[in-house]
C-alpha positions in Angstrom: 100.4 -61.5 128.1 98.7 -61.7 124.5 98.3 -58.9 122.5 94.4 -57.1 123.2 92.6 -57.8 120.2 90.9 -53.9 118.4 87.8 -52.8 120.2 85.8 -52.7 117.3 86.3 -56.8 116.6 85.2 -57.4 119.7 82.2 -55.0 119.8 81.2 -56.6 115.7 81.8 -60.3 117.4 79.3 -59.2 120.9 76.5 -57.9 118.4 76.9 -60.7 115.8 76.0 -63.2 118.9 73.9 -61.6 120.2 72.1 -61.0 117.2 72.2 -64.9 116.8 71.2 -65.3 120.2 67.8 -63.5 119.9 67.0 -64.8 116.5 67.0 -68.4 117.4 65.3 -67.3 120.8 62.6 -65.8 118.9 62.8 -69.1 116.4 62.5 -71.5 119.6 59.0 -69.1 120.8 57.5 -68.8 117.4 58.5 -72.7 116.6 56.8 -73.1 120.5 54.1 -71.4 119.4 52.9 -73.2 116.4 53.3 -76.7 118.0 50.6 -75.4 120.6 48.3 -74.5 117.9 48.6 -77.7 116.2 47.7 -79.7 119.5 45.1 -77.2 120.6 43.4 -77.9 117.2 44.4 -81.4 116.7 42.7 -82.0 120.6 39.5 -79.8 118.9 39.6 -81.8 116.4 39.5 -84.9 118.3 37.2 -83.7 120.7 34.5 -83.0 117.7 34.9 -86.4 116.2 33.8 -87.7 119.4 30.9 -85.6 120.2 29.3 -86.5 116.4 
C-alpha cells in the first residue's frame, strides 16, 4: 500500500481546484453573459435598421 500523502497537501491541492473550478465557472457565465448582450443588441440593432 503507498505511503498517505500529509493532510495539509491534500487539503492545499482540494482548495486550489476548487478555487479553479469556480473561477472559470464564473468565467463561462460572465463570458455567457456578454455574448447575450451582444445578440440582444445586435438583433435591436437590426430590428431598427429595418423599421427606418
Amino acid at each position: 500500500m503507498p505511503q498517505m500523502m500529509p493532510l495539509w497537501w491534500v487539503t492545499l491541492f482540494l482548495l486550489f481546484s476548487s478555487a479553479l473550478i469556480s473561477f472559470s465557472i464564473i468565467n463561462y457565465f460572465l463570458t455567457y453573459q456578454k455574448i447575450n448582450c451582444n445578440l440582444k443588441q445586435e438583433k435591436l440593432n437590426k430590428f431598427n435598421n429595418w423599421k427606418w
